[in-house]
C-alpha positions as CSV (number, residue, x, y, z in Angstrom):
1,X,15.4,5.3,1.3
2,X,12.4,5.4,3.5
3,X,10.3,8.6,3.7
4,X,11.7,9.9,7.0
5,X,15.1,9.7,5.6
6,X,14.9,12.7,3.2
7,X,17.9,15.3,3.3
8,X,17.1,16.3,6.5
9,X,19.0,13.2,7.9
10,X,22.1,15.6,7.1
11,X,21.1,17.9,9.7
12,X,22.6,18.1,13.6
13,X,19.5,17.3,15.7
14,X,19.8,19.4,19.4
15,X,18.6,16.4,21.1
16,X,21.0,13.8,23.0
17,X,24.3,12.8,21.0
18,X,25.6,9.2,21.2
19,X,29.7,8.8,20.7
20,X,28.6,6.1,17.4
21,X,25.9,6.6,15.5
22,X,23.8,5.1,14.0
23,X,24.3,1.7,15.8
24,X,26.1,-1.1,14.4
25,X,23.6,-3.7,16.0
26,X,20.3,-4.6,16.7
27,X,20.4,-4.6,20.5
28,X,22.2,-1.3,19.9
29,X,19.6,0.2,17.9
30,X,17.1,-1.2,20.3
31,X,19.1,0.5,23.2
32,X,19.8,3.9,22.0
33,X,16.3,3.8,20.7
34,X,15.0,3.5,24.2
35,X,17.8,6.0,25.8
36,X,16.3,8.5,23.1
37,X,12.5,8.3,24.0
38,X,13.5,8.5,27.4
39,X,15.5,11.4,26.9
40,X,13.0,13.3,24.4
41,X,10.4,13.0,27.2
42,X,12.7,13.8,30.1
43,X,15.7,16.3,29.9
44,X,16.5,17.1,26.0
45,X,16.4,20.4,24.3
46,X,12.5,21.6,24.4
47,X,12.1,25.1,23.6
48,X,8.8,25.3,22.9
49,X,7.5,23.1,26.3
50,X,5.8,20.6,24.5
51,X,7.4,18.3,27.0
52,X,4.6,20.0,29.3
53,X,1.6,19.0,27.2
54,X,2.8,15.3,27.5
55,X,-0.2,13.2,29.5
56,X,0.7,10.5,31.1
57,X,-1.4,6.6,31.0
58,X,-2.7,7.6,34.7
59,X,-4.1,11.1,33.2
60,X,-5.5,9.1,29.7
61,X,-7.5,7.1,31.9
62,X,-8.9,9.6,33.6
63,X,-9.9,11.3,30.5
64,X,-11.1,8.1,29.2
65,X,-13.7,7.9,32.4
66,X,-15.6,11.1,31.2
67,X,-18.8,10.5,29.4
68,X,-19.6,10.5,25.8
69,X,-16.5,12.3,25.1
70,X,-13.9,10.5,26.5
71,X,-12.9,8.2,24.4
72,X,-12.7,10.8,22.0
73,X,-10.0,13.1,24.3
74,X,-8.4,9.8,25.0
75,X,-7.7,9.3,21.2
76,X,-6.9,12.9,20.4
77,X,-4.5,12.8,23.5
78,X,-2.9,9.6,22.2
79,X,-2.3,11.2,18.9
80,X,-0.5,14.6,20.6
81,X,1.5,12.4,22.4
82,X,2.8,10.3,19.7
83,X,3.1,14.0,17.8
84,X,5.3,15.2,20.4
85,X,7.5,12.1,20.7
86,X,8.0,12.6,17.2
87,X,9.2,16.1,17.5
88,X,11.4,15.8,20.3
89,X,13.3,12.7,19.0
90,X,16.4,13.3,17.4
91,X,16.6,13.0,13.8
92,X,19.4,10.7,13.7
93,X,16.7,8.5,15.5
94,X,14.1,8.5,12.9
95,X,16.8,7.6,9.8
96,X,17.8,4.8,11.9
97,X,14.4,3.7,12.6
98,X,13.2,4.1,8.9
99,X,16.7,2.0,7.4
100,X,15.4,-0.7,10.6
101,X,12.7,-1.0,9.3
102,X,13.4,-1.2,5.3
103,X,16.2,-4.0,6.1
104,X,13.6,-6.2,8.3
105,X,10.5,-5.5,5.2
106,X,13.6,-6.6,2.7
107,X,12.7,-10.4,2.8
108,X,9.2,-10.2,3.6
109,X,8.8,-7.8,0.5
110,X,10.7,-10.7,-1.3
111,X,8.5,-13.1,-0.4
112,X,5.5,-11.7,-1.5
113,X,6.9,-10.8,-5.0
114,X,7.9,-14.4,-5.4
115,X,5.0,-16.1,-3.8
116,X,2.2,-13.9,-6.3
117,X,4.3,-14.7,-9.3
118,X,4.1,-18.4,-8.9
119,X,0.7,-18.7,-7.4
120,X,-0.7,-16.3,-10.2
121,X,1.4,-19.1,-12.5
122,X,-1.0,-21.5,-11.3
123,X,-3.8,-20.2,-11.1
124,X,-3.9,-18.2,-14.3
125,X,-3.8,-21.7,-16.1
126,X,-6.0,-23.5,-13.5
127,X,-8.9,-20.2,-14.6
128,X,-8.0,-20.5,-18.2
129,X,-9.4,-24.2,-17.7
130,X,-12.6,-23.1,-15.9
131,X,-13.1,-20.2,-18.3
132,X,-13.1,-22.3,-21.6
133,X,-14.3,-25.6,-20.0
134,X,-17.7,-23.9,-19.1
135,X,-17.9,-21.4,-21.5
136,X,-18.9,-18.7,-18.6
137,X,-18.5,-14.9,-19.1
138,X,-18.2,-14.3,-15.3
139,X,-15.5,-17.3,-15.3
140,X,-14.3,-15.8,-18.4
141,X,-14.0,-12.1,-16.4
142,X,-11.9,-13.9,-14.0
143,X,-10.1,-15.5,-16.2
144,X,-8.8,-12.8,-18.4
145,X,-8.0,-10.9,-15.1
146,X,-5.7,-14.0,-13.7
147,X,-4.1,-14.5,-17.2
148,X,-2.9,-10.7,-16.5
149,X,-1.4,-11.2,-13.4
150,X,1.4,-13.0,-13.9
151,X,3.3,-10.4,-16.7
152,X,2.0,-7.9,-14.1
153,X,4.3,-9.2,-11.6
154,X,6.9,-9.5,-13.9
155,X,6.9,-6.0,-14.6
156,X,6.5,-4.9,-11.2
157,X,9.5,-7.2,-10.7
158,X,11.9,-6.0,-13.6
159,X,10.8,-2.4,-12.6
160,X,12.1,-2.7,-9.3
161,X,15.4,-3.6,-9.9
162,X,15.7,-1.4,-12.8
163,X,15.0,1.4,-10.8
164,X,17.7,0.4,-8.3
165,X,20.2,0.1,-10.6
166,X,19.6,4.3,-12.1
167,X,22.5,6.2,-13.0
168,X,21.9,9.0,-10.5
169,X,24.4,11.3,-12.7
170,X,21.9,11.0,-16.0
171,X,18.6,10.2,-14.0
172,X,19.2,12.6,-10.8
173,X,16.0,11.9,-9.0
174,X,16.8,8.1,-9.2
175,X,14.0,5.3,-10.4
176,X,11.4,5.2,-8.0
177,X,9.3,7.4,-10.9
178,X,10.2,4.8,-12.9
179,X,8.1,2.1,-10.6
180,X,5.0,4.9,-10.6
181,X,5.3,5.5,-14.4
182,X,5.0,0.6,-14.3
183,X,2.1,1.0,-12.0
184,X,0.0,3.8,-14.1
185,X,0.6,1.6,-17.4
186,X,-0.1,-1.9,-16.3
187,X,-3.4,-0.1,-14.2
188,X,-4.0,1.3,-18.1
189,X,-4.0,-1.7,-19.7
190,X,-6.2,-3.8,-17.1
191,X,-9.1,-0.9,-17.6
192,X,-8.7,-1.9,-21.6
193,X,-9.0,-5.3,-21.2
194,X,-12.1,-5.0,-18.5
195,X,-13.5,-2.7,-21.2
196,X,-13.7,-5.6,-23.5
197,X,-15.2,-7.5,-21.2
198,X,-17.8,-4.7,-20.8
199,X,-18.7,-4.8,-24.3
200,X,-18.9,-8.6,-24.3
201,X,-21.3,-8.9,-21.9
202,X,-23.7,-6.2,-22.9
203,X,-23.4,-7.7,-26.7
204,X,-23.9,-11.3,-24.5
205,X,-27.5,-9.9,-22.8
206,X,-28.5,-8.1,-26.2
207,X,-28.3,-11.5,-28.5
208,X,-29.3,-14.0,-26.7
209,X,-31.6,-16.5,-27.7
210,X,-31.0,-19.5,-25.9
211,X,-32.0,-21.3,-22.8
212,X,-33.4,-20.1,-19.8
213,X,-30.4,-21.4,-17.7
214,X,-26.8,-22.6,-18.8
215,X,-25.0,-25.7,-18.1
216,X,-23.2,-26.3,-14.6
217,X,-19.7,-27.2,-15.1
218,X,-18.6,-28.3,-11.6
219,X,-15.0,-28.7,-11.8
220,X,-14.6,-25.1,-13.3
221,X,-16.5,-24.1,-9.9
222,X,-13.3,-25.9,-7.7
223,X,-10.9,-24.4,-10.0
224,X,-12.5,-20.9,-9.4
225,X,-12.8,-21.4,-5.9
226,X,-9.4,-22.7,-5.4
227,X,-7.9,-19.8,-6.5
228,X,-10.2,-18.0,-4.5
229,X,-8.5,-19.3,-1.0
230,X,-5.3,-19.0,-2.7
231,X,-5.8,-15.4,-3.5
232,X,-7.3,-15.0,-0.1
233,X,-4.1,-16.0,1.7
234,X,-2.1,-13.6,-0.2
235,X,-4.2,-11.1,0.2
236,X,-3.8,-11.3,4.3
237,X,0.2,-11.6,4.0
238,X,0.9,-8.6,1.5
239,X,-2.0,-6.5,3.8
240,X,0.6,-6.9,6.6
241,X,3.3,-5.4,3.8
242,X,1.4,-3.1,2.3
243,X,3.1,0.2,3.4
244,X,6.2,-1.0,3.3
245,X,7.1,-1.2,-0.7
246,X,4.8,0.0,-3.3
247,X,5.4,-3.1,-4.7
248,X,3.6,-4.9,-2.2
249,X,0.4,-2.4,-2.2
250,X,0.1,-2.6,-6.1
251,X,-0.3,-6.5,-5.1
252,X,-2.1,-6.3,-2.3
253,X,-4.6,-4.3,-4.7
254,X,-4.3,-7.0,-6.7
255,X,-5.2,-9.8,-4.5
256,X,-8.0,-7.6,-3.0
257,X,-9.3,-7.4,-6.2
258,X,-9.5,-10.9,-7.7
259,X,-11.1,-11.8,-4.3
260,X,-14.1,-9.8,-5.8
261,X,-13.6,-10.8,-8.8
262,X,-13.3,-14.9,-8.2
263,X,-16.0,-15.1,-5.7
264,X,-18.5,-13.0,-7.6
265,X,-17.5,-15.0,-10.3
266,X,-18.6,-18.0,-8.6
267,X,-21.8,-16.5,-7.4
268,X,-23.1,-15.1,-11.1
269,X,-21.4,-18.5,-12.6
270,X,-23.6,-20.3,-10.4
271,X,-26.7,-18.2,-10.6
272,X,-26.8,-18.2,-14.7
273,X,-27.0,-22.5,-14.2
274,X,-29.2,-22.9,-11.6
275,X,-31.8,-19.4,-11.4
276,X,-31.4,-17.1,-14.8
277,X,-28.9,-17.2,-17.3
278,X,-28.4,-13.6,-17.4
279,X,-27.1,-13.8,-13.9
280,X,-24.0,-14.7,-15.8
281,X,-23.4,-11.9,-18.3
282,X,-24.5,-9.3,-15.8
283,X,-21.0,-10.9,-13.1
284,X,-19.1,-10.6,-16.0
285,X,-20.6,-6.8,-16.7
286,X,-20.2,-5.9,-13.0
287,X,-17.2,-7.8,-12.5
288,X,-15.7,-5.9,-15.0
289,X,-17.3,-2.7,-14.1
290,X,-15.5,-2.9,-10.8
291,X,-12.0,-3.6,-11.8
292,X,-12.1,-0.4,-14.3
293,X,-13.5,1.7,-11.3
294,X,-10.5,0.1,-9.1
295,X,-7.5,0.9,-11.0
296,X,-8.9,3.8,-12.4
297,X,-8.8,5.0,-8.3
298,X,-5.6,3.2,-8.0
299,X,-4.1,5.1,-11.3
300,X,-5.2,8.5,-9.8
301,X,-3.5,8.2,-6.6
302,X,-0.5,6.7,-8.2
303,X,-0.6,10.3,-10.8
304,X,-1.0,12.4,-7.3
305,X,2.5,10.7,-6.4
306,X,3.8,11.3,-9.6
307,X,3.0,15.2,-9.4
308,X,3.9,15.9,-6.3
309,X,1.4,16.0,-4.0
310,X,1.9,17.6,-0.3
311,X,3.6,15.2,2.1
312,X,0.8,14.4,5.3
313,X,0.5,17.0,8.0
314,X,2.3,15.4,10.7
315,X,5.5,15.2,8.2
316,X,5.1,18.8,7.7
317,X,5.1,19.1,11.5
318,X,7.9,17.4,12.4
319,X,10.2,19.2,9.6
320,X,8.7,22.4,10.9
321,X,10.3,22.1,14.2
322,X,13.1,20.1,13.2
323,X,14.1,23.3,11.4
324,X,13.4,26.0,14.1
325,X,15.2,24.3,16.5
326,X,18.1,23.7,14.3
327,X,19.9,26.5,15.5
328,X,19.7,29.3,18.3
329,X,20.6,31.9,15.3
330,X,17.2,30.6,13.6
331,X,14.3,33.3,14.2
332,X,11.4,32.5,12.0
333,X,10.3,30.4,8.9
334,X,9.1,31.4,6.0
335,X,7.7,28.9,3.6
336,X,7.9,24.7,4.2
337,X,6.9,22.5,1.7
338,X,7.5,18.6,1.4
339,X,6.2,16.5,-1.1
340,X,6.3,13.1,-2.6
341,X,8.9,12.1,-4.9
342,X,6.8,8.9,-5.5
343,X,6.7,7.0,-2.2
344,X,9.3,9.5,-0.5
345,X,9.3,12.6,0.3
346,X,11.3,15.4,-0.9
């Protein structure tokens, strides 16, 4: 269920009513979508006059004309407008809008599951190649990362559909904690393997004795930077996705990531042949570094979900008035509080 579509999609909104709803089609949808805007803003049930504070695109651009401030009141305008929209659209609108738009992310979401497991199939052999061909800690960071990815997605995969599948009689709040508890462990276990790394390179910079530079091994370079374009696409189709599933964030993280990681790869790679050869234990160090600090971010936020924390503001808002204006019998609230229930609210 989408996070407008919490138990408040039970209640009777005062706004227009429609003799079938929610539609049946997607011209319907689009239609009583439409009739609803245009009734929110026109003749609905407004007893608070927001309606009033409504500016229209001719009074936007006026405020837009004022000097240093006016793109700023433009903005701010913008935002009360869509607020109010919001607030004055029927409830039964925004559950039909939210289950829209989970149906039309359904195959796209699929798509980037299924495309990051096979590419990171590839590729994680493709770096294992480059990693032991040139014998390169920074190759070697990305390489241990890639290797990773593939029973990441896996995971992610099997944890998906198990949580779909819950028995809501023994597990009543369902299985999307079950996908937050996948996404805190797998971000555990890549901070472990990075701290290896860690160690490796500082052991790698305290030791050596060698030469001033290392060998070049071109082909491991391509196979790097293959994976880097590869990873780079990816990245740009799950960013489109990325709010839409947390599926599709945790690997959108994890594209964004490896681009980091396989390009600075490259660079420190490069560097420890042709400049210093210390350029290449201090990639992997840094390389390594980064990732820990990533997830570690990543695993925080995903613990806030997990908790509880408060849903965002405008949420709050729009529940606020859906429940005053529930009812004419309905005087004055007391105490709201939503919060997440991992990606939806509760």
């Amino acid at each position: 269920m989408s996070s407008t579509a919490i138990q408040l999609e039970t209640l009777e909104s005062p706004g227009p009513s429609y003799t079938a709803y929610p539609p049946t089609s997607a011209a319907s949808l689009k239609f009583a979508r439409d009739v609803e805007v245009r009734s929110a803003l026109s003749g609905s049930s407004d007893p608070y006059s927001f309606r009033s504070a409504f500016k229209s695109d001719h009074e936007l651009s006026e405020l837009r004309k004022r000097n240093k401030v006016g793109k700023g009141l433009e903005k701010y305008q913008r935002g009360q407008n869509d607020l109010i929209s919001s607030l004055l659209k029927p409830m039964e609108a925004h559950t039909a809008e939210a289950k829209e738009a989970e149906a039309e992310d359904r195959l796209p979401v699929r798509i980037a599951v299924w495309a990051s497991l096979l590419s990171n199939i590839a590729l994680s052999a493709l770096q294992l190649y480059a990693a032991i061909s040139s014998g390169s800690l920074s190759l070697l960071a990305t390489c241990i990362d890639s290797v990773f990815d593939p029973g990441s997605n896996l995971m992610l995969y099997w944890l998906h559909k198990k949580a779909s599948k819950f028995d809501t009689n023994k597990w009543p709040v369902g299985g999307s904690r079950l996908e937050t508890i996948g996404n805190i462990s797998y971000g555990a276990l890549m901070a472990a393997v990075n701290l290896v790394i860690l160690v490796e390179s500082i052991r790698a910079l305290v030791d050596h004795g060698g030469e001033e530079t290392n060998e070049l091994h071109v082909p491991s370079i391509i196979a790097v930077a293959t994976a880097f374009g590869v990873k780079f696409a990816l990245f740009l189709y799950c960013y489109a996705l990325r709010n839409s599933s947390s599926q599709v964030r945790m690997l959108w993280e994890d594209h964004r990531n490896d681009l980091f990681i396989n390009g600075f790869g490259i660079l420190t790679s490069t560097g420890g042949a042709k400049l210093k050869w210390w350029l290449d234990p201090c990639g992997a160090l840094i390389i390594a570094l980064g990732v820990m600090i990533s997830w570690t971010n990543t695993i925080y936020g995903e613990f806030e979900l997990l908790a509880g924390k408060s849903a965002p503001h405008d949420f709050l808002q729009l529940v606020i008035y859906k429940a005053a204006t529930f009812s004419d019998e309905i005087r004055a609230l007391d105490t709201v509080r939503a919060y997440h229930e991992h990606r939806k609210y509760e």
